[in-house]
N, C-alpha and C positions, 0 to 999 in steps of 0.2 A: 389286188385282184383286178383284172379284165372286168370292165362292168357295162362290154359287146354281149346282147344278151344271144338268144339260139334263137333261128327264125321258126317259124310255125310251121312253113310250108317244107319242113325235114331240108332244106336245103343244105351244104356244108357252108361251117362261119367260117371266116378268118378272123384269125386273132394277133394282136400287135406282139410282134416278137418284142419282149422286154428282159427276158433270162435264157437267152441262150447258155444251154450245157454244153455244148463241143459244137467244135468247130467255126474258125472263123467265117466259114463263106456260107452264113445261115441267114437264108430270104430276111428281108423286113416282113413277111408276112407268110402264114403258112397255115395249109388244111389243117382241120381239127384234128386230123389221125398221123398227122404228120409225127414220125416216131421220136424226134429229136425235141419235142416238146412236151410238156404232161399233159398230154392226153393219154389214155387210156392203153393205149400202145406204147407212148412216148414214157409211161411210167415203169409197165413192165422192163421195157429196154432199160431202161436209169439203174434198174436193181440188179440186173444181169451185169452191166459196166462196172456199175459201185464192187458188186461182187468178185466180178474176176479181177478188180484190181487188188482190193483189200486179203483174197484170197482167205476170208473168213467162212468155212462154211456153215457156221450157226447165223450171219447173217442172212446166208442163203435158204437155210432154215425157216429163217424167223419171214423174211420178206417175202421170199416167193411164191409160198399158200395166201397170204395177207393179200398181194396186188390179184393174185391170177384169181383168185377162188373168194376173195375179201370183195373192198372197199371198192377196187376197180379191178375190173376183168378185162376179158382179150383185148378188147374193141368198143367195149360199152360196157357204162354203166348197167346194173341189175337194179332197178326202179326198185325193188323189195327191200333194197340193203338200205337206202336212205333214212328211215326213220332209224337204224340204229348205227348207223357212220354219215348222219346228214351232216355234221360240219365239217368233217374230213374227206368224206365225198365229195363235195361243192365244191370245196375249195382245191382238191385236187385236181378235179377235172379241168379249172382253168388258171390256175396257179403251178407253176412251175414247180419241180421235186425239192430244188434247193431250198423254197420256204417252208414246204408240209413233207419233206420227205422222215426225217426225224419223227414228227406227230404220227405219224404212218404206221412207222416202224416200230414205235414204244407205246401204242395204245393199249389201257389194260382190258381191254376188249378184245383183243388178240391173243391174248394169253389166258382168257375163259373167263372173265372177270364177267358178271351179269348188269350189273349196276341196278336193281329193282330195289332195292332195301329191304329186304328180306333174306336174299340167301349171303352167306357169309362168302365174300371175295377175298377174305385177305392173302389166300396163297395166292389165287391167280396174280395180286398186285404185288408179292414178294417174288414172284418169277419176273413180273415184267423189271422189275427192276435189277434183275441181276445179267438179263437179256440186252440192255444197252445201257447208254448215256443217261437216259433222260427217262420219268416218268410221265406221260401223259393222259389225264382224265377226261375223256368227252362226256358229252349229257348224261346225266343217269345218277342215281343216289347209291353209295358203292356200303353195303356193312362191312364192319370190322369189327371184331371182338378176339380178334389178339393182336398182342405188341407188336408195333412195324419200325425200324427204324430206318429213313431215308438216309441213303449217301451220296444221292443224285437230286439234280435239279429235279422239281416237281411241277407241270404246267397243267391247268383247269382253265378251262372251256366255261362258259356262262352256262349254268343249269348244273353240272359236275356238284355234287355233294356227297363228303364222305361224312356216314354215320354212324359214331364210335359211341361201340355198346359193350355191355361186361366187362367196365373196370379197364380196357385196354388202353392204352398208353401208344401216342404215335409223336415222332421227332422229326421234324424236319432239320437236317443238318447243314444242306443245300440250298435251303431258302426254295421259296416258293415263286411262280408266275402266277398274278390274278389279275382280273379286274375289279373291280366296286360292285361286288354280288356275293349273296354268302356261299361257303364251300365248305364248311364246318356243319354238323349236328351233334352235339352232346349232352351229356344231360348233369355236369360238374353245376354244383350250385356255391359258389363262392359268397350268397351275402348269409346262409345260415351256416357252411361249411369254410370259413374263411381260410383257415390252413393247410387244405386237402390240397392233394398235389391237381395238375392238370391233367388233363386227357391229350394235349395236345403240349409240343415245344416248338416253335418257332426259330430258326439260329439261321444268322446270314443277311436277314434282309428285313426292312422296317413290315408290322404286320397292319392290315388295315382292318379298322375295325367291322366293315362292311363284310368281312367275310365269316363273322361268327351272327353279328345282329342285323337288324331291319333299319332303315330311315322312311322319310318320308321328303317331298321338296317341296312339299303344300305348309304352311303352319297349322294351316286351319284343320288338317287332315290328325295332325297330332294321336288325335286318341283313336284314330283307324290301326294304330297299331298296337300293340300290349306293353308294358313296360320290360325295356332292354335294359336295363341296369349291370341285371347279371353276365348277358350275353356280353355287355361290355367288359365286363370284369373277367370273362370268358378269356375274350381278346387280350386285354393287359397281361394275365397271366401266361396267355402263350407267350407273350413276347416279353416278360421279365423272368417267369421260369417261377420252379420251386420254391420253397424258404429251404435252405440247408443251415446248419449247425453255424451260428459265429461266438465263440463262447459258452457264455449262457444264454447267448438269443438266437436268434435266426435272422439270416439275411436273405435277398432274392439270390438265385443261382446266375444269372445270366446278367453279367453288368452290364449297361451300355444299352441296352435292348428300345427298341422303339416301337410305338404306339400312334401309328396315323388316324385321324378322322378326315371323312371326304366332306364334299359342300352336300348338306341338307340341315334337316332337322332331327335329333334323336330322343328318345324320350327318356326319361331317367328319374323315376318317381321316388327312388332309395338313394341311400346314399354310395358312392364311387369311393368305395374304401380300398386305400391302394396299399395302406401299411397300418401295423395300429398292434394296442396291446391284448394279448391272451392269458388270464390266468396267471397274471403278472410279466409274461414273457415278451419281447418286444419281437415283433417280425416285421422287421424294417426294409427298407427300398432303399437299395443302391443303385448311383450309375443308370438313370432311364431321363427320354424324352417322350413325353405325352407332345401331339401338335396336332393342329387342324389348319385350314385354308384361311385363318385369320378369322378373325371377329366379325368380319360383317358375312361369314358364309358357313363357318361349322358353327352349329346350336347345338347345347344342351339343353333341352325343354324341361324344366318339373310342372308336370300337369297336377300333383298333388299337394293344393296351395294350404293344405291344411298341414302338412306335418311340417315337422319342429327339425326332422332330421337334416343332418350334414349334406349340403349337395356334391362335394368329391373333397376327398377326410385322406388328409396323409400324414404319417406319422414318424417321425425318425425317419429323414430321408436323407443320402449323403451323397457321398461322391458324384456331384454335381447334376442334380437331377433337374430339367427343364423341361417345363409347364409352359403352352403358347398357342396363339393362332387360334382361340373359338370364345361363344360367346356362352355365358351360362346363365340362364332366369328361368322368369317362369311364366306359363300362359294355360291357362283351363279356359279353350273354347266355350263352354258352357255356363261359362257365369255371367250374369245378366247387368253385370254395368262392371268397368274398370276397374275396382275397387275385388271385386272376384274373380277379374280374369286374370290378373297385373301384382295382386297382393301376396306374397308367400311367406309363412310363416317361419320359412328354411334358414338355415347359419350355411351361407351359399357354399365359399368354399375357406377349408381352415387347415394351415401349415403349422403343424404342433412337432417342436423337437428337430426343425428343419437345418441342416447340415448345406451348405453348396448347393441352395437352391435358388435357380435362377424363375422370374414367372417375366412372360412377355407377352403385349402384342392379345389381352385379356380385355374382355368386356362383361362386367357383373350387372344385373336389375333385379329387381323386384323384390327382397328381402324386407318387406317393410312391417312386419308385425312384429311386436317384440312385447316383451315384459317389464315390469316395472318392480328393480329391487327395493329392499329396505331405506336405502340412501335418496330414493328417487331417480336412479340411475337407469335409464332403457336399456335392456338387454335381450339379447338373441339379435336378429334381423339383422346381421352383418353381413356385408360384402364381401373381403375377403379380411382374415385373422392371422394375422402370423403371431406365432405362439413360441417362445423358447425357440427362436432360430436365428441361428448366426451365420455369418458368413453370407445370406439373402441378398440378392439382388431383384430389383424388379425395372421396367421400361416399358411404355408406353401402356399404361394400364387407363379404363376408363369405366367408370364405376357410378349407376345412379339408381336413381329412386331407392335406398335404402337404410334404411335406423341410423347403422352405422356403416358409410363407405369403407373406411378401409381403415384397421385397428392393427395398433401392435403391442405385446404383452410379452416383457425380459426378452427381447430382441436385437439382435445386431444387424440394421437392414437398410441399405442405402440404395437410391432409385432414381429417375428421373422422367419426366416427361409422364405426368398424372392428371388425369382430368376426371372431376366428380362434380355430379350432379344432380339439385334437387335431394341433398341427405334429410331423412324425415327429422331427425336428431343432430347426428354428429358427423361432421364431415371426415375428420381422421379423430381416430380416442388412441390415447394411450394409455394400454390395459387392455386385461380380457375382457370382450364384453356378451360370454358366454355365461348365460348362468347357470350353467352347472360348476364355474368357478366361483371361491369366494369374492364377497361384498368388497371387502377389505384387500387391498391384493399392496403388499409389500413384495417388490421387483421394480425394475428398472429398465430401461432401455437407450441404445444407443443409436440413433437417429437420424438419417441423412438425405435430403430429400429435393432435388432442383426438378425446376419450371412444376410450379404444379398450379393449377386452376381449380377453385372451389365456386360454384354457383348455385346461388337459391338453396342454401343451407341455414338451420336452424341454430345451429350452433360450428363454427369454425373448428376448435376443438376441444377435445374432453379430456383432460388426465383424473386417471383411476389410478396408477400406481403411486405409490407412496415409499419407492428408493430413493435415494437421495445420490446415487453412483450414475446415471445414465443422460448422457447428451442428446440435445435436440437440433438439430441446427434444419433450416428450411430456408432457399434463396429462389430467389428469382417467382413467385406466387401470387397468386391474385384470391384472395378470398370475398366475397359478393353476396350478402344477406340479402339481396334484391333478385325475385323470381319474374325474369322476362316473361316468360310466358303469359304469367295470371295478373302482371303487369302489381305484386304486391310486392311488400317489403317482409319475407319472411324470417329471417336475422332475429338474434337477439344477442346474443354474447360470441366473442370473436374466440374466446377462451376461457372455460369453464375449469377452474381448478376445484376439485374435491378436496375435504379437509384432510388435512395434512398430505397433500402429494408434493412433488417439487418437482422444477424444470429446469433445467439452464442450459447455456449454447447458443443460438444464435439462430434472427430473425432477417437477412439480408435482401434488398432489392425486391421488398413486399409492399402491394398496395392490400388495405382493409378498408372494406365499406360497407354501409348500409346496414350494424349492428346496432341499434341505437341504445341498447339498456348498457352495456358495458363493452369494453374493449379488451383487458384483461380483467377477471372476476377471479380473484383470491377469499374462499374460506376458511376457517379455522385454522391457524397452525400450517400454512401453508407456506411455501418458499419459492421464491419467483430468483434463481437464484441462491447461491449458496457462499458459503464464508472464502472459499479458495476457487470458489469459480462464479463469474459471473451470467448473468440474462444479457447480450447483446442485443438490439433494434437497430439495427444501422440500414440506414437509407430506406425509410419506407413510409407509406404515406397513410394517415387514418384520416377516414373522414365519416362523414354522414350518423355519429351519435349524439341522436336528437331527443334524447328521451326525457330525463328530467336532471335536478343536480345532483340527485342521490347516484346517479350513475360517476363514472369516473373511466379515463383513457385505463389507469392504472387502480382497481379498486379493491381497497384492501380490507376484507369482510372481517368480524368474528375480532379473535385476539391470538397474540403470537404468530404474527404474518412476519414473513424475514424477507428484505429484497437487497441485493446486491446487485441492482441493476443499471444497465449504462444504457444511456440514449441518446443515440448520434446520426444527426442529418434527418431527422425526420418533419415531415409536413402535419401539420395537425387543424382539419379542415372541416367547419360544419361541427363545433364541438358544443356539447348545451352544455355538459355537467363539467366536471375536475378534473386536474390533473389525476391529482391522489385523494381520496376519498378514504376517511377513518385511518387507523393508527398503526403504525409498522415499522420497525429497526431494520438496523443495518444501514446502506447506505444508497444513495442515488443518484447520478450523473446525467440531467439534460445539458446533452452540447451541441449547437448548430440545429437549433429547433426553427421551424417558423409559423407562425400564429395566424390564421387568416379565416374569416367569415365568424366568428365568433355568434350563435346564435342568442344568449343572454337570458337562461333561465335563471330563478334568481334565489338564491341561498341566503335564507335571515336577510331580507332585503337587497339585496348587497348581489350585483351580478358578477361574477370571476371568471377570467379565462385560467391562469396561472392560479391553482390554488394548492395549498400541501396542510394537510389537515392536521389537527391536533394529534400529537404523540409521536409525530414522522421524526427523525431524524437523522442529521448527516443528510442532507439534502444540497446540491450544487446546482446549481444553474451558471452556463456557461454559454451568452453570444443566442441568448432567445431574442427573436427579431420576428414583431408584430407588424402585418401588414400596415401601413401607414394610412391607405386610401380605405379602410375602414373607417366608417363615419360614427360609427358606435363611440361609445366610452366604457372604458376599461376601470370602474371602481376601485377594484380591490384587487391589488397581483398577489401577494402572500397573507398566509394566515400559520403561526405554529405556535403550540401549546408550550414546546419545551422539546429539546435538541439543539443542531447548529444548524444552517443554514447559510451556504453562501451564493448570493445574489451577482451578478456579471449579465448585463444586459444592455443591448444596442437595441436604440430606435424603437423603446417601449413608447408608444404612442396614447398620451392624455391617464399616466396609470397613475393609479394612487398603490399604496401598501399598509398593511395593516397585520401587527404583530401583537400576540397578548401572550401572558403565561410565565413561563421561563426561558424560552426561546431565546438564542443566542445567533443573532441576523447580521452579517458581515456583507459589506456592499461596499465596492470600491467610488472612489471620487465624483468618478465621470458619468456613474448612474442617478439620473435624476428621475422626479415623479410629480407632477403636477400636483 
């Protein structure tokens, strides 16, 4: 648009030719009633041209009452008609036909449409559409209370809203033109009517969800609006469609469909249930992408830090559905310290039964209330849950302040690039850590996980299941029981095994620090490790476990501990307690270990760095090499009750050894001990 505005003094403007309609030899600049340009003269002329070439005389029809007796007349606008053609007015008068000639021509305002919300438009908008190309909405609220189905493109204007009443049913098959303002009114309630059909279909073009709900770009503003939850769900469903028949269950009608969020804040106090079970029968989601503007600009707010509910709950989802780009927590303006505004009692978001689902490019907070099972186990306050899904992909995910960062429970889910922080609990668990699942959970998981960052966490991580089929492997990771912020050491255990669960797989190119009570913590019956597959540690550095000697790198609680474990190239720095701690079968490989800073708490007098406790055996040690410039002395390297033990060690610095029991200690020539 021309934004030369009209002088006061009625003088004529000129205006910058920038769409010439005909003719080459057309001025750089020309009177406002100059007929070769739209102005109001220059329009009627455009509809007579278009007309006698097209030789359509329903265009002639349609157009020529519209300019002459419409929106613009002979020679000038009619000041009266602006409040109900003011955006097609304006922008005619100094915008050329080529860009508003179309909006002009298919406005359903032309064809008797009132837009007040009250009297029913739907034929006049069933004419205008069968009148041209294109359907167009200018300002006004339009009813509808019978079925429309669109075979044309459909464009709205800011203020345009249609309000579908009595059960009617409207389809866009042409996709829609909007901006980021709603154009939707319905009155579908998807979180107590969850498998009712929609009132609206969306086909062609991603839908946004600003055209069904409210945001806000304040945070603070948050509770100026009411909770959109449903309106969101509003929105998902136009743009996934129906459940139709798959089987015995039901699937979304529209694969593929997509679900935009724009930059603000939206509020969402229920839970965003996109698939899930009825009555036994699954109504699952196929084929869809949820996305926002990324993490630091689309918000999901729960301002209702009280409830326990799901903040976006999917369920059975396949054919490759992607979740990405927003951020989801929680904040109640109204609460009078951190602790109320920041705290949500919520299970943020949880993938149950997940098929080809990819999640990216996510930022989860504030889940931090949780419950405490029978085992003593924290449950609820997860970040996000995958649950029974395979195939799972995830990237760049970042996940803090909550129970549990991020859990997986009988999963197939490999990822990279994860940052968590400040977990109240557990930074990743293995296992559900919902409790509405049971205490006990035999399942498994298989596990794959590069570059991940854990900081100012309580616990590194947690296994709950107790399958004995599912690998773990994690490289490249930094886990940090040290809270810069509060400048404390909030750590306790780098890994928390439940009785009887088990792990095996692989620990690659991982630094551990600042856990001081244990490093791994095996209770009852537990398996670090199994008969046909090993625990690998390869290349990674522990340090800073200062606690006492009861702790242990490798500590093995209870009775019936099984470890088949190998450990190679690791540094072990800052160590008070033991290797191995209490009694465990099977067998164990240190090779290419190195020893250094030794703190020297002291066990039945007796300080150890190197120690394997009664009942171990099949114990190797292979090419352990203690810092030398340690000025400390090394008392006592071994202790075993009964097993084997084979000893190979370079540049054990001032050690002694000490063997009781039945124990069976093999040490080659060249190993000496002061």
């Amino acid at each position: 648009m021309n934004d030369t505005p009209l002088r006061k003094d009625g003088d004529k403007m000129t205006i910058q030719n920038r769409y010439p309609w005909a003719s080459n030899t057309t001025p750089n600049t020309a009177d406002q009633d100059d007929s070769r340009y739209e102005t109001p003269g220059g329009a009627q002329n455009k509809v007579e041209s278009y007309v006698s070439q097209t030789y359509n005389i329903g265009d002639l029809k349609v157009t020529r009452p519209k300019i002459a007796l419409g929106a613009v007349g002979a020679n000038q606008l009619d000041p009266s008609l602006l409040t109900q053609y003011a955006d097609i007015a304006i922008n005619a008068k100094f915008e050329v036909v080529d860009e508003q000639f179309a909006d002009i021509v298919n406005s359903v305002k032309n064809f008797g449409a009132i837009g007040n919300g009250t009297i029913d438009d739907t034929a006049s908008i069933i004419i205008t559409q069968i009148a041209g190309n294109m359907v167009y909405f200018p300002r006004g609220t339009y009813l509808i209370n019978s079925d429309i189905s669109f075979s044309k493109l459909v464009k709205f204007t800011a203020g345009a809203v249609l309000k579908i009443r009595n059960n009617a049913k409207v389809v866009f098959n042409q996709g829609i033109e909007a901006e980021w303002h709603t154009i939707f009114d319905t009155t579908d309630d998807f979180i107590n009517n969850f498998t009712s059909n929609s009132s609206i279909i969306i086909r062609g073009v991603p839908v946004k969800a600003d055209w069904f709900c409210a945001k806000v770009n304040d945070l603070d503003l948050i509770k100026t609006i009411p909770d959109q939850t449903n309106n969101i769900l509003k929105s998902f469903r136009a743009a996934s469609g129906n459940f139709v028949s798959s089987g015995s269950n039901y699937r979304n009608s529209i694969v593929s469909g997509v679900l935009q969020f724009g930059i603000g804040y939206y509020r969402t106090d229920k839970a965003l249930t996109l698939s899930k079970i009825v009555s036994g029968i699954y109504y699952r989601l196929n084929g869809f992408t949820i996305s926002g503007y990324g993490e630091g600009n689309t918000y999901l707010i729960r301002t209702d830090n009280s409830s326990k509910d799901y903040g976006l709950y999917a369920l059975y989802t396949g054919e490759l559905t992607i979740i990405k780009g927003f951020k989801y927590t929680c904040y109640n303006p109204d609460g009078s310290n951190d602790a109320e505004k920041y705290s949500s009692a919520s299970r943020s978001l949880l993938f149950l039964q997940g098929d080809s689902l990819h999640l990216s490019n996510v930022w989860v907070s504030g889940a931090q209330t949780s419950v405490t099972d029978s085992n003593g186990v924290k449950r609820n306050g997860v970040g996000i849950q995958f649950s029974s899904c395979v195939d799972t992909y995830f990237t760049d995910l970042f996940v803090e302040n909550c129970t549990t960062e991020v859990a997986f429970g009988s999963s197939i889910v490999s990822g990279t690039n994860i940052e968590l922080y400040s977990a109240r609990e557990y930074a990743i668990g293995y296992g559900v850590f919902d409790e509405d699942y049971p205490n006990e959970q035999t399942t498994s998981s298989v596990i794959n996980i590069t570059n991940l960052q854990a900081q100012a966490c309580k616990v590194g991580i947690k296994v709950l299941e107790k399958g004995e089929t599912g690998e773990k492997n994690i490289t490249n990771s930094f886990f940090d029981g040290y809270n810069s912020e509060f400048s404390t050491v909030t750590g306790t255990t780098f890994c928390d095994m439940s009785p009887g669960t088990s792990i095996f797989g692989s620990m690659n190119s991982c630094s551990i620090k600042n856990f001081p009570q244990n490093t791994f913590k095996l209770h009852d019956n537990c398996s670090l490790g199994r008969t046909d597959h090993a625990f690998y540690v390869n290349s990674c550095k522990i340090s800073g476990q200062t606690n006492d000697v009861s702790a242990g790198v490798f500590n093995m609680l209870g009775t019936g501990t099984y470890s088949n474990l190998i450990v190679n190239g690791a540094s072990l720095t800052d160590i008070s307690g033991v290797i191995f701690f209490a009694a465990m079968t099977g067998c164990v490989t240190l090779e290419n270990i190195s020893l250094s800073r030794y703190i020297g708490k002291s066990d039945e007098s007796v300080n150890r760095q190197l120690f394997i406790s009664s009942g171990s055996s099949n114990v190797h040690l292979r090419k352990i090499v203690r810092n030398s410039s340690d000025t400390g002395t090394l008392n006592q390297f071994g202790f075993a009750a009964s097993g084997n033990v084979f000893i190979d060690v370079d540049n054990l610095y001032l050690a002694t050894r000490s063997v009781s029991g039945s124990a069976t200690v093999t040490m080659p020539s060249k190993t000496t001990f002061a």
